[in-house]
N, CA, C, O and CB atoms as a CASP TS submission, in Angstrom:
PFRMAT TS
TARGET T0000
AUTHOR 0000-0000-0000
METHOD Language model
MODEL 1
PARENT N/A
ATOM      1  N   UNK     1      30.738  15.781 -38.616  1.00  0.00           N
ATOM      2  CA  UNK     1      31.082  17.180 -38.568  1.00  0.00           C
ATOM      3  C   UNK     1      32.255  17.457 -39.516  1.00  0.00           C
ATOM      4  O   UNK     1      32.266  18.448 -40.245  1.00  0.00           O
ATOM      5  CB  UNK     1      31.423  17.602 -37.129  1.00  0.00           C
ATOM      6  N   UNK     2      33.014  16.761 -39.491  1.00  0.00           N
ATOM      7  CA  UNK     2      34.479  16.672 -40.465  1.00  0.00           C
ATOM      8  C   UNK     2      34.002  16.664 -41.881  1.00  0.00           C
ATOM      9  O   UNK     2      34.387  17.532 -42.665  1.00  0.00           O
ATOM     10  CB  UNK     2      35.501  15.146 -40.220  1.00  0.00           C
ATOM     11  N   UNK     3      32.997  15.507 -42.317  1.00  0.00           N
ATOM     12  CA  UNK     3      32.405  15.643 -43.743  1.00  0.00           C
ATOM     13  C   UNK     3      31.859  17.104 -44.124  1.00  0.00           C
ATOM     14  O   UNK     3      32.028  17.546 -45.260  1.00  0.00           O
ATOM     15  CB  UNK     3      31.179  14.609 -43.885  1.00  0.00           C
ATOM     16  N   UNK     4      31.145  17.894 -43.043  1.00  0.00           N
ATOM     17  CA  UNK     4      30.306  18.670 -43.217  1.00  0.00           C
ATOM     18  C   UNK     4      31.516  19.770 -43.421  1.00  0.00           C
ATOM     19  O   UNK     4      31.458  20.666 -44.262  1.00  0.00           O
ATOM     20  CB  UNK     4      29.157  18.739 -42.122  1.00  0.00           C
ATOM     21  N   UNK     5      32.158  19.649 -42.897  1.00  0.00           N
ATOM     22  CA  UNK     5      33.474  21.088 -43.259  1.00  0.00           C
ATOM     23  C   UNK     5      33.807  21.095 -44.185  1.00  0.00           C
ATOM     24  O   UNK     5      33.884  22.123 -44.857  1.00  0.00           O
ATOM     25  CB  UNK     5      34.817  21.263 -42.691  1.00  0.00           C
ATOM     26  N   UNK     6      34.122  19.992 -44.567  1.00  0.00           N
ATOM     27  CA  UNK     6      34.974  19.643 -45.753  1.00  0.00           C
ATOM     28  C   UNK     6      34.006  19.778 -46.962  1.00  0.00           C
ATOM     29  O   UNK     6      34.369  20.005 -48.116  1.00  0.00           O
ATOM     30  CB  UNK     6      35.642  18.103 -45.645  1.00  0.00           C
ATOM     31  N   UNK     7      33.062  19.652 -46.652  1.00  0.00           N
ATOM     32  CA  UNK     7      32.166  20.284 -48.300  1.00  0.00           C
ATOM     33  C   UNK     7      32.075  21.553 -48.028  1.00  0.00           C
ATOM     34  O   UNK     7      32.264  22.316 -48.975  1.00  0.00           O
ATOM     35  CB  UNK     7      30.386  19.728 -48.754  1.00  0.00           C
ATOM     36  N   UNK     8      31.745  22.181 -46.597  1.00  0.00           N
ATOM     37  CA  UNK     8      31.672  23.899 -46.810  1.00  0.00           C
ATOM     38  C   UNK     8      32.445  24.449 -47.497  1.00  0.00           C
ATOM     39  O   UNK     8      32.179  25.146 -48.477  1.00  0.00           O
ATOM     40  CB  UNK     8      31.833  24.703 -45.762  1.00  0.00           C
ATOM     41  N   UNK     9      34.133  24.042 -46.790  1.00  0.00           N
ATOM     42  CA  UNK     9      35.132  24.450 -47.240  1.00  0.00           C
ATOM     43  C   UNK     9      35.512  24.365 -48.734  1.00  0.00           C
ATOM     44  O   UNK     9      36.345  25.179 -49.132  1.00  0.00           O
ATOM     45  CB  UNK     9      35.872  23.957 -46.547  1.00  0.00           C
ATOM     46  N   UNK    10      34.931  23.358 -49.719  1.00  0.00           N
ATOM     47  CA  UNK    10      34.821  23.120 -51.366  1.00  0.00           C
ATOM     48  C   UNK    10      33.984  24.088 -51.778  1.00  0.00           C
ATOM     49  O   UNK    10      34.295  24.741 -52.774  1.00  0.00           O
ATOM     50  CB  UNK    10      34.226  21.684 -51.900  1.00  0.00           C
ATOM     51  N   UNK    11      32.601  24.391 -50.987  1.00  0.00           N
ATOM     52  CA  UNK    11      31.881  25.462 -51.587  1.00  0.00           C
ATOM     53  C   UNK    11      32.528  26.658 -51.604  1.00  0.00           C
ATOM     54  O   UNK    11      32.705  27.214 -52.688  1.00  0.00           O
ATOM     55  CB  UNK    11      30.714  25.657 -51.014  1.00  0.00           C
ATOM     56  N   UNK    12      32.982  27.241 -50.411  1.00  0.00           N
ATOM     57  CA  UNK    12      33.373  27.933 -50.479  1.00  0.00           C
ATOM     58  C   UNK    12      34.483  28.947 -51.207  1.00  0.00           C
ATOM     59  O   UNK    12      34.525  30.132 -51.539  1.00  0.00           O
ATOM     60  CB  UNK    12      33.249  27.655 -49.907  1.00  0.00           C
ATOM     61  N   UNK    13      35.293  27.866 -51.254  1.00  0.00           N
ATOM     62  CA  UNK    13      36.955  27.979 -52.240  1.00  0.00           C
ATOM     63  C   UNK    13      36.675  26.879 -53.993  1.00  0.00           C
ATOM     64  O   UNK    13      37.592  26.150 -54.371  1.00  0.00           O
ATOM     65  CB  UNK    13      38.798  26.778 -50.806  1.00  0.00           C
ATOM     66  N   UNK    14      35.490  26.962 -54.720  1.00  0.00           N
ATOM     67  CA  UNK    14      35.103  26.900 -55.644  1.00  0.00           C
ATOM     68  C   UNK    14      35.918  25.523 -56.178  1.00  0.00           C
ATOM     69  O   UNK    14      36.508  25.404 -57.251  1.00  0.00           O
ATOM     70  CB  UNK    14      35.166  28.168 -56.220  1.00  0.00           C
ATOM     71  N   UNK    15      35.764  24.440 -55.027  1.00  0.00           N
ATOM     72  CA  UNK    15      36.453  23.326 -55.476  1.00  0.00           C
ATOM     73  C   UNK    15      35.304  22.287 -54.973  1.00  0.00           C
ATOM     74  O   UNK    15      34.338  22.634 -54.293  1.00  0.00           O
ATOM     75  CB  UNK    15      38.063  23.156 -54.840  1.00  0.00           C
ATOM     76  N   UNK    16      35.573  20.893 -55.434  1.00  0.00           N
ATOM     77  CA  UNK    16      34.748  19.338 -55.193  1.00  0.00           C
ATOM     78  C   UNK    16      35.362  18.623 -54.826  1.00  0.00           C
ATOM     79  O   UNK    16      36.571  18.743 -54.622  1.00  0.00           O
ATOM     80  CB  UNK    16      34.181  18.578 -56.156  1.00  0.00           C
ATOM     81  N   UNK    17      34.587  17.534 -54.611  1.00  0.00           N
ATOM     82  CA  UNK    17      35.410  16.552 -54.177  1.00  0.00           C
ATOM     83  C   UNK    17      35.531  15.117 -55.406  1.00  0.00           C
ATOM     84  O   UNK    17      34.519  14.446 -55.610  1.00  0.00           O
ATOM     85  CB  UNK    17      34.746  16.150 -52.647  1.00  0.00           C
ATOM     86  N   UNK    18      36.530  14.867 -55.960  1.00  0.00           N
ATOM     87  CA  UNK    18      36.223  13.788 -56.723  1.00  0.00           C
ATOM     88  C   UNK    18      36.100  12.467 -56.081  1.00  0.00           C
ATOM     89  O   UNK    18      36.928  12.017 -55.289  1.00  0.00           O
ATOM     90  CB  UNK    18      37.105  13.720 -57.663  1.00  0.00           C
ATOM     91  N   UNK    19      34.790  11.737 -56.545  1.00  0.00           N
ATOM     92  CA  UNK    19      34.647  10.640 -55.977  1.00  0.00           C
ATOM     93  C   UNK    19      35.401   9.562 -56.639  1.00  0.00           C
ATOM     94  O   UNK    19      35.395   8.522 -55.980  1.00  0.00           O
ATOM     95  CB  UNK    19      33.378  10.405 -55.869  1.00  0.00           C
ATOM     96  N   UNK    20      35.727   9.533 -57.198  1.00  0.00           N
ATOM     97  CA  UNK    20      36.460   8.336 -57.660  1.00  0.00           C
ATOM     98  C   UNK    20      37.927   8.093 -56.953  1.00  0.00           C
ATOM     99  O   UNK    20      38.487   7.001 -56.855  1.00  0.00           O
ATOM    100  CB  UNK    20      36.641   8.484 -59.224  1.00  0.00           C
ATOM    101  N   UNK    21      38.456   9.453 -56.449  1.00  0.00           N
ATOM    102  CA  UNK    21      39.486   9.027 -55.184  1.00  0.00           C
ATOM    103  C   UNK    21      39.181   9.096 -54.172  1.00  0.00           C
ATOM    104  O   UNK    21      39.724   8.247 -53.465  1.00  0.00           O
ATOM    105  CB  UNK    21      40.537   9.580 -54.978  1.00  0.00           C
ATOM    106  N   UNK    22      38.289   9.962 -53.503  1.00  0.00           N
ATOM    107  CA  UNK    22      37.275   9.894 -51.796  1.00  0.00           C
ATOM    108  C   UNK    22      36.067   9.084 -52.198  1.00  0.00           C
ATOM    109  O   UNK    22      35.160   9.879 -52.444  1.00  0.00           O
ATOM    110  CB  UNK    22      36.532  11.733 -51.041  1.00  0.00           C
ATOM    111  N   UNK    23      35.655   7.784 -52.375  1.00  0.00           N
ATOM    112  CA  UNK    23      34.784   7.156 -52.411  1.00  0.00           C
ATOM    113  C   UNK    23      34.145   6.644 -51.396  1.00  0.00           C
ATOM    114  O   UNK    23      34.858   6.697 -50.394  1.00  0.00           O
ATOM    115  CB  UNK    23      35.016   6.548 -53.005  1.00  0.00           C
ATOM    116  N   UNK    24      32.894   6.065 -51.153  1.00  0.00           N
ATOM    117  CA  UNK    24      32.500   5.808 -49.751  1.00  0.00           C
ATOM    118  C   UNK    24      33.242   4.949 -48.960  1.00  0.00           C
ATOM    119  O   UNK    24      33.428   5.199 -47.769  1.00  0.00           O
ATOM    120  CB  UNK    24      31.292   5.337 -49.692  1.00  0.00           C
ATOM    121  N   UNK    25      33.720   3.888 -49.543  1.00  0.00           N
ATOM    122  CA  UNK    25      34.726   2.945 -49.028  1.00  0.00           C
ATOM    123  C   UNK    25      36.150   3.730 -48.700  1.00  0.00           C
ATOM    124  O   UNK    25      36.806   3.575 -47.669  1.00  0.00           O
ATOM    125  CB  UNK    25      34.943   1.750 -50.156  1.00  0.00           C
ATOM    126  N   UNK    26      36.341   4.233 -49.334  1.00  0.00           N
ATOM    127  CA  UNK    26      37.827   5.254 -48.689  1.00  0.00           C
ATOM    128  C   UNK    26      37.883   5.553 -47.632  1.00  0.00           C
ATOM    129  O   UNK    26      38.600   5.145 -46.719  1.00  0.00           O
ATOM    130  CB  UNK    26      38.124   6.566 -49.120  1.00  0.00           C
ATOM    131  N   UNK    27      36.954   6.465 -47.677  1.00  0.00           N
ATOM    132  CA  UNK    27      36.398   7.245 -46.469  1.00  0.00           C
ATOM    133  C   UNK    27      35.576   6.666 -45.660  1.00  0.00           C
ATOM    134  O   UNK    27      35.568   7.101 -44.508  1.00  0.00           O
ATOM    135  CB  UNK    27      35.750   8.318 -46.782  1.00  0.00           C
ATOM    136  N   UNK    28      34.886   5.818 -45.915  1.00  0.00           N
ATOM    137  CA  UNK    28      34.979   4.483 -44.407  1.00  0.00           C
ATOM    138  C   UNK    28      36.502   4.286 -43.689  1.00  0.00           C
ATOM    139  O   UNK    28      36.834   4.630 -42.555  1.00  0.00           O
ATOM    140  CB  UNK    28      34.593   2.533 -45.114  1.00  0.00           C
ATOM    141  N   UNK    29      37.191   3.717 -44.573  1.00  0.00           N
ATOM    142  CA  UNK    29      38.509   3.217 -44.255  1.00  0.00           C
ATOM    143  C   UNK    29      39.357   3.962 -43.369  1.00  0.00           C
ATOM    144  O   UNK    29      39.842   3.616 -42.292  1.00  0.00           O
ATOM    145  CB  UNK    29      39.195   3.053 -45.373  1.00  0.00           C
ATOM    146  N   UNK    30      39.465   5.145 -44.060  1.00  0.00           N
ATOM    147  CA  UNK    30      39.758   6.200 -43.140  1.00  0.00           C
ATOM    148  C   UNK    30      39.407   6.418 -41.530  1.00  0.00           C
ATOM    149  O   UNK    30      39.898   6.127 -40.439  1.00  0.00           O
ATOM    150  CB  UNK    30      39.239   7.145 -43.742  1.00  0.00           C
ATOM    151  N   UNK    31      38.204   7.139 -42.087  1.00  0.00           N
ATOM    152  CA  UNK    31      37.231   6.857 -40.410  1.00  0.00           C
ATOM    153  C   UNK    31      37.971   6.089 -39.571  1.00  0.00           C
ATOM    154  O   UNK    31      38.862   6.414 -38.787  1.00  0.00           O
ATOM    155  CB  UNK    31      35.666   5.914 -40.467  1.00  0.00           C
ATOM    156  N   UNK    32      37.282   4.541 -39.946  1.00  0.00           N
ATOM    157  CA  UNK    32      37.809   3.623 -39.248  1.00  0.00           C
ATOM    158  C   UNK    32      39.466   3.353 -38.632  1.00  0.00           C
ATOM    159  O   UNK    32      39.754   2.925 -37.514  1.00  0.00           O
ATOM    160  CB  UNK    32      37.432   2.763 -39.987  1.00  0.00           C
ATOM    161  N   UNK    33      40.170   3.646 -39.453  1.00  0.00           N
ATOM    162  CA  UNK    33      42.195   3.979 -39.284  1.00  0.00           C
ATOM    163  C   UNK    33      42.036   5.276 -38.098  1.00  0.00           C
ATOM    164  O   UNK    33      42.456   5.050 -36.963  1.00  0.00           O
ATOM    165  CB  UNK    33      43.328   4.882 -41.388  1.00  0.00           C
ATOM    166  N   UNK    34      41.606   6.215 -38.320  1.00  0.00           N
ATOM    167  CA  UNK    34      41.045   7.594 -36.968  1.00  0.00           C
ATOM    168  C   UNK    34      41.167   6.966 -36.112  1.00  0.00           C
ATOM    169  O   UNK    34      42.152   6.769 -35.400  1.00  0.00           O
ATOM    170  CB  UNK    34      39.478   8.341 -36.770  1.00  0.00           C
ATOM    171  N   UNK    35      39.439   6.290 -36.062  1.00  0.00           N
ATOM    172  CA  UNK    35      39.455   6.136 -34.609  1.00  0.00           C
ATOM    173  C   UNK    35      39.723   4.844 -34.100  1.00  0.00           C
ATOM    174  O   UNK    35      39.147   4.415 -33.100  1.00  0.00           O
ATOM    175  CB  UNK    35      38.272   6.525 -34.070  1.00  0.00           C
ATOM    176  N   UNK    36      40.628   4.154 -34.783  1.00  0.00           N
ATOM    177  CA  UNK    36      40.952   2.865 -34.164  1.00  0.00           C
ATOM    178  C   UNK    36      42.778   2.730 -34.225  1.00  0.00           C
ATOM    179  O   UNK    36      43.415   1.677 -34.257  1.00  0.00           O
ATOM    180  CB  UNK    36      40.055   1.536 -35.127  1.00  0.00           C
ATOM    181  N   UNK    37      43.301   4.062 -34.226  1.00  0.00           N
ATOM    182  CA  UNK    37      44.247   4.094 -34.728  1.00  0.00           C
ATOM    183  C   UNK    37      45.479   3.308 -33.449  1.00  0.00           C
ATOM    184  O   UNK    37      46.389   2.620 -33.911  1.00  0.00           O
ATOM    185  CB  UNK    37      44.324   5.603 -35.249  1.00  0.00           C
ATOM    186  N   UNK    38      45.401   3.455 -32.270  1.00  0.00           N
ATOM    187  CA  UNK    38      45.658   3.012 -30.908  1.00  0.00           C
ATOM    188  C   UNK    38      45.592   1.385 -30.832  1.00  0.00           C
ATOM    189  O   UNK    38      46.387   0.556 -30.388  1.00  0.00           O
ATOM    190  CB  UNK    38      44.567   3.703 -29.914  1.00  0.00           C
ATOM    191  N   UNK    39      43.957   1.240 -31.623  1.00  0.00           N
ATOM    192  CA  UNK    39      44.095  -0.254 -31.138  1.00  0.00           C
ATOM    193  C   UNK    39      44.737  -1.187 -32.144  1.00  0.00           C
ATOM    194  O   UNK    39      45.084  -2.348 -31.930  1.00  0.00           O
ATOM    195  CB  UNK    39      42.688  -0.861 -30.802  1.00  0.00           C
ATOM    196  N   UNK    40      44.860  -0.376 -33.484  1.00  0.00           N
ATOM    197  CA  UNK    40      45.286  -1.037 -34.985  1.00  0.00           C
ATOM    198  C   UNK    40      47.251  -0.922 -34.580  1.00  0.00           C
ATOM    199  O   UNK    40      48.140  -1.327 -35.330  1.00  0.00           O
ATOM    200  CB  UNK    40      44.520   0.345 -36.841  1.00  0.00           C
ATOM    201  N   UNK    41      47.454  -0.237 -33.166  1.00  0.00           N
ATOM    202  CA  UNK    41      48.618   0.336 -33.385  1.00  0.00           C
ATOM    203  C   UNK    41      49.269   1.001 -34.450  1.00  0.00           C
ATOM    204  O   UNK    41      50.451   0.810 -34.732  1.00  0.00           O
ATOM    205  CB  UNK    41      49.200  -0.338 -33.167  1.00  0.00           C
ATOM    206  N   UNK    42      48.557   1.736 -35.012  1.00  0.00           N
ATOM    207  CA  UNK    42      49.356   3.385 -35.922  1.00  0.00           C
ATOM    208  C   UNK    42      49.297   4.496 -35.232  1.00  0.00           C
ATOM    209  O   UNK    42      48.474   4.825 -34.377  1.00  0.00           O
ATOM    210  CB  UNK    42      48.590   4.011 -37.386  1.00  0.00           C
ATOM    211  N   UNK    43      50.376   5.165 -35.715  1.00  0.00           N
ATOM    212  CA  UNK    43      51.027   6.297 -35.109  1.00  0.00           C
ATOM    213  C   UNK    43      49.998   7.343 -35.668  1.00  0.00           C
ATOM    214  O   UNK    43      49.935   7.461 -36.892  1.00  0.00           O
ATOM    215  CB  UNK    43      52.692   6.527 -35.538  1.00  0.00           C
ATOM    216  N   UNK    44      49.201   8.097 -34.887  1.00  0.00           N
ATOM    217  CA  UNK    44      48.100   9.075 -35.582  1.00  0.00           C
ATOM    218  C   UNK    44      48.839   9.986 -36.364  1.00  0.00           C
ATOM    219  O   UNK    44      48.248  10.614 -37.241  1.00  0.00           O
ATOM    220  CB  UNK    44      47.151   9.939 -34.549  1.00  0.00           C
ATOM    221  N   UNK    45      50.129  10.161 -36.161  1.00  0.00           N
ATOM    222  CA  UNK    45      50.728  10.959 -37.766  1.00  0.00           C
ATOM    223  C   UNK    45      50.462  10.287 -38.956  1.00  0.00           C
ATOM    224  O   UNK    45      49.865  10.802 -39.902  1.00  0.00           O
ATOM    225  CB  UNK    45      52.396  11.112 -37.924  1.00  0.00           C
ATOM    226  N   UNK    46      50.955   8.977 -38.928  1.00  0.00           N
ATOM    227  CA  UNK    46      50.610   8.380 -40.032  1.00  0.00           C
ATOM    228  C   UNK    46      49.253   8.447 -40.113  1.00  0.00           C
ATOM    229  O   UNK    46      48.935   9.480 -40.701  1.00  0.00           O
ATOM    230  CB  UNK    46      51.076   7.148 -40.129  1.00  0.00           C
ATOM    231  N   UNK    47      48.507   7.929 -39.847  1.00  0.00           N
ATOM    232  CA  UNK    47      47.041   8.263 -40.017  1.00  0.00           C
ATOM    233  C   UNK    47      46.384   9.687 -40.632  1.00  0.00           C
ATOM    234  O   UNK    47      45.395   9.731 -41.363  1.00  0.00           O
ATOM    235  CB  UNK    47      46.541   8.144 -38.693  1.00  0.00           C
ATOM    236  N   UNK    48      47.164  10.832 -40.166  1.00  0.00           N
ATOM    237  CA  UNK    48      46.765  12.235 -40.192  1.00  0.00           C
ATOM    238  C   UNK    48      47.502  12.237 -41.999  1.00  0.00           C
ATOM    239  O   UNK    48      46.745  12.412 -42.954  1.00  0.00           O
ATOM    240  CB  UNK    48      47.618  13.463 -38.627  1.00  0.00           C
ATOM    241  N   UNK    49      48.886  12.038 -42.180  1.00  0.00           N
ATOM    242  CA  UNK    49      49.723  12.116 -43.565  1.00  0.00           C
ATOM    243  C   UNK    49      48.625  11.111 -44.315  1.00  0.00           C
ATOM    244  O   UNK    49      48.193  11.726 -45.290  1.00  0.00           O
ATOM    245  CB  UNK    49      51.638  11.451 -43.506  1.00  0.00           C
ATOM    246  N   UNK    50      48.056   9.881 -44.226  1.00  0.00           N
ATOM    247  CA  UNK    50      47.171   9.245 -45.396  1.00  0.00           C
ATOM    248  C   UNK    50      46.047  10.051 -45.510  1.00  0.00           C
ATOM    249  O   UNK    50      45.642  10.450 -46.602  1.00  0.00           O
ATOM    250  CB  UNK    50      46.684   7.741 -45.166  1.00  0.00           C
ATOM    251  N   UNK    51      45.567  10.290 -44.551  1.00  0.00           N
ATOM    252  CA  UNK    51      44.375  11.764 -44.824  1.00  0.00           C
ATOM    253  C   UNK    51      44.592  11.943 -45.885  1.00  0.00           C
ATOM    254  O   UNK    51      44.225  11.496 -46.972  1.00  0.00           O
ATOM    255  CB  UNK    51      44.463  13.277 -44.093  1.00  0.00           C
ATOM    256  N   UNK    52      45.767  13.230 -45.228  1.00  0.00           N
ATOM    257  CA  UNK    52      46.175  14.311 -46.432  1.00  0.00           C
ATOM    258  C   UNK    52      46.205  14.141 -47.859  1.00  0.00           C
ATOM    259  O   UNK    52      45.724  14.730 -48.827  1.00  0.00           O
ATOM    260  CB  UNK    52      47.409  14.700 -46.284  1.00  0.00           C
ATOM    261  N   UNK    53      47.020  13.016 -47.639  1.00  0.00           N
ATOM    262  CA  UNK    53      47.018  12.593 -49.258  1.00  0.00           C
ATOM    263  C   UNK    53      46.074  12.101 -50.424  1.00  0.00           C
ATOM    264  O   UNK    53      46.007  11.933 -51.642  1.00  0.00           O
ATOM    265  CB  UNK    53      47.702  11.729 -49.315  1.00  0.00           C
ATOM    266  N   UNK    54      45.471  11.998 -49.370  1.00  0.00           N
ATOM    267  CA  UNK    54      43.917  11.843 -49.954  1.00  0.00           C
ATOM    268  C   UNK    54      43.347  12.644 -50.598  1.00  0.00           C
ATOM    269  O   UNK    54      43.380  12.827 -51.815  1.00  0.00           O
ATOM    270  CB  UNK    54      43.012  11.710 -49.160  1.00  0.00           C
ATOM    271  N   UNK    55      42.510  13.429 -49.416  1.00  0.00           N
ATOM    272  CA  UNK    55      41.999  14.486 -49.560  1.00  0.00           C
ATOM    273  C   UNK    55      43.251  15.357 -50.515  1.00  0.00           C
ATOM    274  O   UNK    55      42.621  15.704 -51.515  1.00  0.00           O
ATOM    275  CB  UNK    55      41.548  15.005 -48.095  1.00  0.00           C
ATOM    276  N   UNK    56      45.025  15.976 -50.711  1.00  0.00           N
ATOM    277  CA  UNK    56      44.962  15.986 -51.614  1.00  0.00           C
ATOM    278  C   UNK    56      44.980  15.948 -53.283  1.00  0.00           C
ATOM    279  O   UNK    56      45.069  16.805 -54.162  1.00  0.00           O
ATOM    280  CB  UNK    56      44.947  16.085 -51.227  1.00  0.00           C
ATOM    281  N   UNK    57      44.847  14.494 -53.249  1.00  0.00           N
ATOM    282  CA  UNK    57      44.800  14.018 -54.576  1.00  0.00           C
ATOM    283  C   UNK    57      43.127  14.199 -55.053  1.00  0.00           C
ATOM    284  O   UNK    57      42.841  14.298 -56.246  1.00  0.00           O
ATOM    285  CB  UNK    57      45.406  12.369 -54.602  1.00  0.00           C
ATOM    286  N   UNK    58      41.982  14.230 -53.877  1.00  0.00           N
ATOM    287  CA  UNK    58      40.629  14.359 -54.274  1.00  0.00           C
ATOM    288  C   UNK    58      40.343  15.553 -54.493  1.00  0.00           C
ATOM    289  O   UNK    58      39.858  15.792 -55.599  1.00  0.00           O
ATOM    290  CB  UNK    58      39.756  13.894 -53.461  1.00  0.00           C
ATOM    291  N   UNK    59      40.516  16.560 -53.647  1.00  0.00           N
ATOM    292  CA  UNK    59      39.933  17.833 -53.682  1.00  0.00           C
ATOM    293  C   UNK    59      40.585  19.130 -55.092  1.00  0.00           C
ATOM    294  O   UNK    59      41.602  19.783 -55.327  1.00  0.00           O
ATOM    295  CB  UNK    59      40.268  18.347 -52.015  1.00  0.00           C
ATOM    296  N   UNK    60      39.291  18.905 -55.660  1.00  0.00           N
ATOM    297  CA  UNK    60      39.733  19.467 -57.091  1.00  0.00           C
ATOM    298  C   UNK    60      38.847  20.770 -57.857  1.00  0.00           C
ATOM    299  O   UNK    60      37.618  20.805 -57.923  1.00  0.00           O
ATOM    300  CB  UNK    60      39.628  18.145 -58.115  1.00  0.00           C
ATOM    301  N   UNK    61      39.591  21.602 -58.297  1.00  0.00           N
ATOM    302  CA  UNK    61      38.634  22.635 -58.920  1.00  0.00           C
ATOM    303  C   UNK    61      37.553  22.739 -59.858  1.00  0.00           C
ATOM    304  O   UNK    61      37.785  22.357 -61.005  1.00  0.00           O
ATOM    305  CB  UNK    61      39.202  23.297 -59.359  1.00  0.00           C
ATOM    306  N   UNK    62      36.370  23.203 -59.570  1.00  0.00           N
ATOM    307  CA  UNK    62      35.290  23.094 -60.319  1.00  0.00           C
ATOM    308  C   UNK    62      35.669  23.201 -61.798  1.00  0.00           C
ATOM    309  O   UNK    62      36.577  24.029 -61.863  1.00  0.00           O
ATOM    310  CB  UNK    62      34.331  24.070 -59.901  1.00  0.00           C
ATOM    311  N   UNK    63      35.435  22.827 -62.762  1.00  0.00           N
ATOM    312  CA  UNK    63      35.689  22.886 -63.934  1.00  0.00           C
ATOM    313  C   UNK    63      34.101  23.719 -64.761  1.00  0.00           C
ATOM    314  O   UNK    63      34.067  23.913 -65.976  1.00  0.00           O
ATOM    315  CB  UNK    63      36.151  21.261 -64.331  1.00  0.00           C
TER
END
């Protein structure tokens, strides 16, 4: 559901996503840091701030 927003939200506001910084492995990684964040012991802020930074260094305007 989160993937699926997150491209609406690019369509919508005339931006993409570059794969070469959200790649499938990233965004596995991610995922996985989410929802294992308790048992990996990280603080879901931290978890929530690597998001961000992600997403935004990826999310970029259509050219």
């Amino acid at each position: 559901m989160a993937l699926a927003s997150l491209f609406a939200f690019c369509e919508l506001n005339n931006r993409t996503i570059d794969s070469r910084v959200l790649d499938e492995k990233t965004a596995e990684t991610l995922f996985k840091r989410a929802a294992a964040h308790r048992e990996l012991g990280i603080a879901p802020e931290n978890v929530f701030r690597e998001i961000r930074e992600i997403l935004t260094r990826a999310i970029v305007a259509l050219q």
